[in-house]
N, C-alpha and C positions, 0 to 999 in steps of 0.2 A: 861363555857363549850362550848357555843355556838359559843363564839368568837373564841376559838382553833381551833374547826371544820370550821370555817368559812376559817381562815388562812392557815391550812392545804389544803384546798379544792382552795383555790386560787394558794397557792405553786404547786398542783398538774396540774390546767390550767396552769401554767407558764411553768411549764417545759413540758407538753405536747407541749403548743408552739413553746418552745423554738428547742424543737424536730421536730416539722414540718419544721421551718425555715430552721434547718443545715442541718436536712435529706431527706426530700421534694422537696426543694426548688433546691439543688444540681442537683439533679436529673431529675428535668422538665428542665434544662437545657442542660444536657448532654442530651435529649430525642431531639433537637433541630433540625431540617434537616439537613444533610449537602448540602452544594451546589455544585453539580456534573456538569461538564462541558462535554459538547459533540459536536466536529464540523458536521455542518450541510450536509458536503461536503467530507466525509468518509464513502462513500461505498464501499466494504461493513463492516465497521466496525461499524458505526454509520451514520445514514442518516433518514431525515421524509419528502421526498417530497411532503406527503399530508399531514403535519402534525402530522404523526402517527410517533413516534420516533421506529426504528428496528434495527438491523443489528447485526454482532457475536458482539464483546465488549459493546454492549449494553445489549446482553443477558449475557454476563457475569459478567457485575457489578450488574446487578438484583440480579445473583446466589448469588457473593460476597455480598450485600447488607443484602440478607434474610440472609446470614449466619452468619453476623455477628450482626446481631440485629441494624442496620443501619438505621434509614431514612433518606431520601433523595428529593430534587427538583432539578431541571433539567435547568441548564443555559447553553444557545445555544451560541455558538462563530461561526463569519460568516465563517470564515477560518481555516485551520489547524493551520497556524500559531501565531492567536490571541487567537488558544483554549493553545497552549504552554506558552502565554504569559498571559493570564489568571492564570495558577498554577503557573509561577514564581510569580506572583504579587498577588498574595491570593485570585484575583478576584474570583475567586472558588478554594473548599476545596478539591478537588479531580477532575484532567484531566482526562479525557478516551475514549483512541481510539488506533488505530494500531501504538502507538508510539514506536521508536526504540531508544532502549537503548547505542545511540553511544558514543563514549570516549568523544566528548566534552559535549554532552549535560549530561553525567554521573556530569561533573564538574560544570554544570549549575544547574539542576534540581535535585529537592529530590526525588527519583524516589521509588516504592513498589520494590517487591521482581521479580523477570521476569514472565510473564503470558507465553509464546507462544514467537518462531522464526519463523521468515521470511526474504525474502529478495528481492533483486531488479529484475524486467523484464524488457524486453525493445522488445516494438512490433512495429510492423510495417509492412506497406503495402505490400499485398500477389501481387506478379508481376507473372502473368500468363503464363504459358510458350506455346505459340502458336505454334505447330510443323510444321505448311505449313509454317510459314516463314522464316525460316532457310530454308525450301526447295525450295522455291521458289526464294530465294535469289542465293540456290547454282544453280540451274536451270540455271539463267541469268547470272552467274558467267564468266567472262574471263579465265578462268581454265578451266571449261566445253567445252567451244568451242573450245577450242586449242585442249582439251582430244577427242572431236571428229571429228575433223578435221584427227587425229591421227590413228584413230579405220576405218575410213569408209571402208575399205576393207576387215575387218571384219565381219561375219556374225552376221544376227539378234538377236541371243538369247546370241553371246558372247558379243556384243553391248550391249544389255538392261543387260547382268550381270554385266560390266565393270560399269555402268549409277546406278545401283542401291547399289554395292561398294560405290563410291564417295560419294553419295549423304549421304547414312547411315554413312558415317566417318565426316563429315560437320556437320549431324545434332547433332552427339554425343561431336565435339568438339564447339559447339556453346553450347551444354546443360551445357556444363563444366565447359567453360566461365562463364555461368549466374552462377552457384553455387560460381564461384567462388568470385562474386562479390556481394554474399549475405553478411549479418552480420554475422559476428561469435564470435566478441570479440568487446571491447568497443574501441580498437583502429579502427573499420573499421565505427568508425560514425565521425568520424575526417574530420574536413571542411561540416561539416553537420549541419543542426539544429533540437536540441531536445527539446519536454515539457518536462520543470522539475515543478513538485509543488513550490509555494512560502516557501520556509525556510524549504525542507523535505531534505531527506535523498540525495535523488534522486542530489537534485541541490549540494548538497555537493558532493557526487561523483565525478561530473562534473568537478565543480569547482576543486578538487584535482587532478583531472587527468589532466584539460588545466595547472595546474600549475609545475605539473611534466613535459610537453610537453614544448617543443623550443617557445617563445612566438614569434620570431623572424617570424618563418613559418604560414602565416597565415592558410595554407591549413591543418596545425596539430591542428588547435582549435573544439573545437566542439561549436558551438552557442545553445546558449538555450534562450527556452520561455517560460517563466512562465505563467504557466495555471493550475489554482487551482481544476478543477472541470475534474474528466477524461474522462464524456463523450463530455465536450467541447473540451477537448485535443483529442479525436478522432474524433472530426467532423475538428478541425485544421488537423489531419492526411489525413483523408480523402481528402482533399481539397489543399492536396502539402502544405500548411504553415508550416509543420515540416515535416519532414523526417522520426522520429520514438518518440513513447510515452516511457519514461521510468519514472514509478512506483512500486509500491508494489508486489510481485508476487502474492498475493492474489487477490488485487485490481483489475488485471489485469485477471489473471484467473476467477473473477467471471465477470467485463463484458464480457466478450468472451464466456463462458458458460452459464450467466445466463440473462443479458443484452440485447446482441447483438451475437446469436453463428451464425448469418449469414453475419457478417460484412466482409467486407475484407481485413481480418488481421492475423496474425500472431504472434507469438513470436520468436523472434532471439536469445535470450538469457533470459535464463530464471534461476531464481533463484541463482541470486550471492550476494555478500556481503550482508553474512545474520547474523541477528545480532537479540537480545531477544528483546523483545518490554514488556512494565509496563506501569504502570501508575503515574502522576506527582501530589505530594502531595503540598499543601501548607508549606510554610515554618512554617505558624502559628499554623498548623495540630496537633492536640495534639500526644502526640508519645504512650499513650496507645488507641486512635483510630488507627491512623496507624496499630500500631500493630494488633490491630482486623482485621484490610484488609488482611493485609501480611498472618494471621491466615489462613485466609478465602480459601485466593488466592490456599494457600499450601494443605487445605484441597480438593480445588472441582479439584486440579491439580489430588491431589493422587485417586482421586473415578472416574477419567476419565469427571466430567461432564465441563473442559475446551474443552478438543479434542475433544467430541460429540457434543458440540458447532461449533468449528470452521468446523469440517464436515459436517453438517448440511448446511453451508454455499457456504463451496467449497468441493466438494467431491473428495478424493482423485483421 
């Protein structure tokens, strides 16, 4: 009798075990971090100059994260485009940053479901309009002295009216001129040289548009420099090394506003080819975690706490 209960009670350790193992042991698995990628040099979507990781897509993979019962660790890529080359190559389990969802990288990367649209700026240096110089030009002008060589027998106050004519038609068409030789479209940076990021949207633009353009004409190229970091790419602005930054219109908007809102700069073109930006999964990515992002994404899209995010950052 003793020996029954003894076998019985051993059968019941076994398959208690055997339960731990298949049902336990799965599961401290799936509990495992995943490894989330974030470039160091995406402000402000991701960035920790002092160490302290912040920025909008950082606080949205947090949300995504809690919502979907997710942990997570944090692997830093020096560039945008090593954090891209990271989730093509499994290096990490999940990219995340203001990436945009374009046709080729659609055919490249395994991308989530779209978080947030944006699209491209292009800024550049605010050129001061100094109005004594156009006057003092017209002043000393060959015009002027013929015009009063013309008048002197004229009286004084039909003199100074004649004198004050001129000069106001000079300075309105000199103002004209300068508008007219501002940016307004991506064909007036043509024989120009622009920062583009390494491997962003930006330098793709570029690139499609010198290749639409007569290569024959040097003067229809646009030159670019790649510069990864935008406030090096504004200290290149500053400094005549490029002619105009073109990045993200967010990017751009929050160092202008939140950065540098004393710099001397502008935006000439602001928000064009805009396109959804996600997130880039690993290939290896199991597709019922996927799925729990994509969940996620869909749920804090619908409850607003995506767009109180990105407002948070850049206020409309």
């Amino acid at each position: 009798m003793r020996a029954v209960f003894a076998s019985k009670r051993f059968r019941i350790l076994g398959t208690l075990l055997l339960l731990w193992l298949v049902g336990i042991a799965p599961q401290a698995h799936a509990a495992s971090p995943l490894r989330v990628g974030f470039s160091a040099k995406s402000m402000p979507c991701a960035f920790n100059p002092d160490g302290q990781w912040r920025g909008s897509f950082y606080e949205t993979w947090n949300e995504i994260a809690v919502s979907a019962g997710l942990p997570f660790e944090v692997v830093s890529a020096p560039t945008f485009k090593q954090l891209l080359q990271a989730g093509s190559d499994g290096k990490v389990d999940v990219a995340v940053g203001c990436i945009n969802m374009t046709p080729d990288r659609l055919g490249t990367y395994r991308f989530s479901v779209p978080i947030q649209e944006d699209g491209l700026s292009v800024m550049v240096r605010k050129e001061p309009f100094h109005i004594w110089t156009p006057v003092v030009r017209t002043l000393w002008s060959l015009d002027l002295l013929e015009l009063l060589g013309g008048i002197l027998a004229f009286i004084f106050v039909i003199a100074a009216s004649v004198l004050l004519s001129f000069v106001s038609v000079n300075i309105i068409k000199k103002s004209s001129q300068d508008e007219a030789s501002a940016v307004h479209s991506i064909a007036d940076l043509a024989g120009k040289t622009v920062s583009v990021g390494t491997g962003s949207v930006s330098e793709h633009w570029i690139t499609s548009w010198n290749a639409a353009s007569s290569p024959s004409v040097a003067s229809g190229q646009i030159q670019m420099k790649q510069i990864d970091s935008l406030e090096q790419a504004a200290s290149a602005l500053s400094s005549g090394q490029v002619d105009a930054v073109i990045a993200d219109n967010m990017q751009i908007q929050y160092y202008l506003t939140k950065v540098k809102p004393k710099a001397p700069f502008q935006v000439a073109i602001r928000n064009v080819h805009r396109q959804s930006q996600g997130l880039i999964f690993a290939p290896s990515l199991p597709e019922a975690t996927a799925l729990q992002i994509n969940q996620a994404i869909a749920r804090l899209k619908e409850n607003g706490t995506v767009d109180g995010i990105r407002k948070r950052w850049i206020p409309e």
